[in-house]
C-alpha positions in Angstrom: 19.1 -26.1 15.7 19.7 -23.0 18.0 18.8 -21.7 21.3 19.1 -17.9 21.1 18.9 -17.3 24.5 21.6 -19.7 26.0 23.3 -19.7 22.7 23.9 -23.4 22.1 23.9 -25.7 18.8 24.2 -29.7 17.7 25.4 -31.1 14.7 25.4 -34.5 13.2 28.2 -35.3 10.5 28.5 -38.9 9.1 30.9 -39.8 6.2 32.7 -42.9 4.7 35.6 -41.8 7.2 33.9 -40.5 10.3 30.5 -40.6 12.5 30.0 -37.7 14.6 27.5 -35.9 16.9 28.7 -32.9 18.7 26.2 -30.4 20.9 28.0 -27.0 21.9 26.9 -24.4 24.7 28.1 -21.5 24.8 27.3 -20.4 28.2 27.5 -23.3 30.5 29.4 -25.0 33.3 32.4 -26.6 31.7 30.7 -30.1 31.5 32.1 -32.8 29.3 30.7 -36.1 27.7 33.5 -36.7 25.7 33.1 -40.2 23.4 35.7 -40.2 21.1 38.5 -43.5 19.7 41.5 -39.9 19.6 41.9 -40.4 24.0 44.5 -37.2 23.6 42.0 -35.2 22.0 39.4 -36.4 24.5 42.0 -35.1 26.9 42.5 -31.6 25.0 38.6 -30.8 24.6 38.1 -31.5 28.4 40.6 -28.8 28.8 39.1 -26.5 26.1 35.4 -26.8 27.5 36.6 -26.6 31.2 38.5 -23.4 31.0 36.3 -21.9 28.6 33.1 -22.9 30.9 31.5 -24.2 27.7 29.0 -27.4 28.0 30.4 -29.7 25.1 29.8 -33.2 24.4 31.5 -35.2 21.7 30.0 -39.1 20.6 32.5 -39.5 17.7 33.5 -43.4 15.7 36.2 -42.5 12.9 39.0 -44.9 10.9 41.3 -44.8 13.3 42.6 -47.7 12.2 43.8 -45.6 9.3 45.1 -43.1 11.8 43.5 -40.3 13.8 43.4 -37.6 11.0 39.8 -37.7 9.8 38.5 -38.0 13.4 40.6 -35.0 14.9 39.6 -33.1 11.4 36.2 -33.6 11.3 35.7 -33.1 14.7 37.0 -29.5 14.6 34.7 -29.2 11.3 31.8 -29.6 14.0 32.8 -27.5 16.7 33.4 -24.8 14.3 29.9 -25.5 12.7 28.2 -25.2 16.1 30.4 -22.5 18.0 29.1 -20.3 14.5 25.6 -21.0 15.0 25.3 -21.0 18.2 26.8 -17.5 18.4 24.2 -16.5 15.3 24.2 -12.6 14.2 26.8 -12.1 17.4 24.8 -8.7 18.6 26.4 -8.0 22.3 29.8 -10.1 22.2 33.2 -8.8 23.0 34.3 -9.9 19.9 38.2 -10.0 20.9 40.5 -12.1 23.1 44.1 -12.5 23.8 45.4 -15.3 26.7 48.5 -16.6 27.4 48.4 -19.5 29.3 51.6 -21.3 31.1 51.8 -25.2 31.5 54.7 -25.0 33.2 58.1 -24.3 31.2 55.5 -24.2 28.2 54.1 -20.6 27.8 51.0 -20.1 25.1 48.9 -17.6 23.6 45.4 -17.9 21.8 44.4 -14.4 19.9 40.7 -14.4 18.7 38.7 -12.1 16.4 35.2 -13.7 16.1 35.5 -11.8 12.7 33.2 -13.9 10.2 36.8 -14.3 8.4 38.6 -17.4 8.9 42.0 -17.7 9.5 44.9 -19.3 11.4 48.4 -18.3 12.1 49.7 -21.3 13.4 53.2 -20.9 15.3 54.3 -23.4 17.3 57.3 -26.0 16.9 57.0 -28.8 19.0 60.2 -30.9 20.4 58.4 -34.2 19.6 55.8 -35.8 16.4 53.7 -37.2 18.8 52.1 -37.4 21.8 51.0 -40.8 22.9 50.1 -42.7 19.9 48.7 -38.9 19.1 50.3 -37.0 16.0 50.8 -33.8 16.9 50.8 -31.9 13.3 46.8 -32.5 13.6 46.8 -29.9 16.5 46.9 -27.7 13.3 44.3 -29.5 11.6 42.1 -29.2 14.4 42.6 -25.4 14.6 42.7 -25.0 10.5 39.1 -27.0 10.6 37.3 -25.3 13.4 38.7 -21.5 12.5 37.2 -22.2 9.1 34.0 -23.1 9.8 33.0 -21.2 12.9 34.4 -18.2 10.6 37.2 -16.6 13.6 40.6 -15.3 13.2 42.8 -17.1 15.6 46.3 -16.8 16.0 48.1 -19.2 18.1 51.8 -19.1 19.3 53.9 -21.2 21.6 56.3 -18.7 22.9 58.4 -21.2 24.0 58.2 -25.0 25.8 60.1 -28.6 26.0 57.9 -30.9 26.7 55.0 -31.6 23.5 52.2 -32.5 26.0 52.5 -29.5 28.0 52.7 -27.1 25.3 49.3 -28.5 23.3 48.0 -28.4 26.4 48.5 -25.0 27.1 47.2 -23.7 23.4 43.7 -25.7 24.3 43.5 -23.8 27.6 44.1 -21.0 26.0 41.9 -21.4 23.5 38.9 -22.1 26.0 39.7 -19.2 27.7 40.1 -16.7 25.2 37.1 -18.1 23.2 35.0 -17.4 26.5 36.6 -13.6 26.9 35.4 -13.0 23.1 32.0 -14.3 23.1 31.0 -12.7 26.0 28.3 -10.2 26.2 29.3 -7.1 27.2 26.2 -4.9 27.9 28.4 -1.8 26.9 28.2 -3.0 23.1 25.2 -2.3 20.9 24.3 -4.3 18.4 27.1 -6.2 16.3 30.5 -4.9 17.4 31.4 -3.8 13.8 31.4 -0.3 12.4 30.2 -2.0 9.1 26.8 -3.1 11.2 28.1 -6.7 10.1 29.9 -9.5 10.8 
């Protein structure tokens, strides 16, 4: 259900694969209650909410015995699904964001249109498959998932890095922070920032 006014959303997803309950607020503080068996993405969502000064909490069981695909997957499916509703007819919001974010040698950039059509250009080659016990071709997944369902454009690129952990790590910060530049409300912006009176 959402909260017009502090523009915040929950969803419950269960499956055969995962069990999920994730509550999203737009405006907030940058507090975490992260409960998830993925500890690297755990890690990356703390980054994501704290930069972004979004409220997020996460309670999510999944096969992870299998590996971490349906958890990481699903979990963007939910963010998505709350950042979308929570932001409802988008009246007011900035609308677009570009960061770049350095992690040290690691240099990111996050490029949001909260358009209502989903899509991700994904470019980033990373030096290593994993991180941790964590696969890193799900950072994709994540982003694929949660562009698609909270209906944004985002194009991500790692400009350039070496080390695996610092470069995710500087897309999720990025992320956070661009995500908070283009949901803002700008008092300047009338309505639905769209010459179609859309989005």
């Amino acid at each position: 259900m959402t909260d017009i006014q502090v523009r915040k959303a929950a969803v419950e997803r269960t499956t055969s694969e995962t069990d999920i309950k994730l509550s999203f607020q737009v405006d907030g503080t940058g507090k975490t209650e992260l409960e998830t068996d993925v500890p690297f993405l755990n890690h990356m969502l703390d980054l994501f909410a704290k930069h972004g000064q979004f409220d997020l909490a996460v309670r999510a069981i999944g096969d992870v015995d299998i590996d971490d695909h349906h958890t990481t997957e699903d979990i963007g499916i939910c963010l998505g699904q709350t950042l979308r509703e929570a932001l409802g007819n988008k009246a007011g919001i900035k609308r677009y964001a570009s960061v770049f974010v350095p992690m040290d040698e690691a240099l990111a950039q996050v490029i949001i249109d909260v358009s209502n059509r989903p899509h991700l250009h994904f470019q980033a080659e990373f030096p290593s498959a994993h991180v941790g016990s964590f696969t890193t071709e799900l950072v994709h997944e994540f982003l694929w998932k949660f562009a698609l369902e909270a209906r944004i454009t985002l194009h991500v690129i790692v400009h350039y890095g070496q080390n695996t952990h610092h470069m995710v790590e500087a897309i999720f910060k990025a992320l956070g922070r661009a995500l908070d530049e283009a949901t803002t409300i700008d008092p300047r912006v009338q309505g639905v920032p769209s010459t179609k009176g859309l989005l």
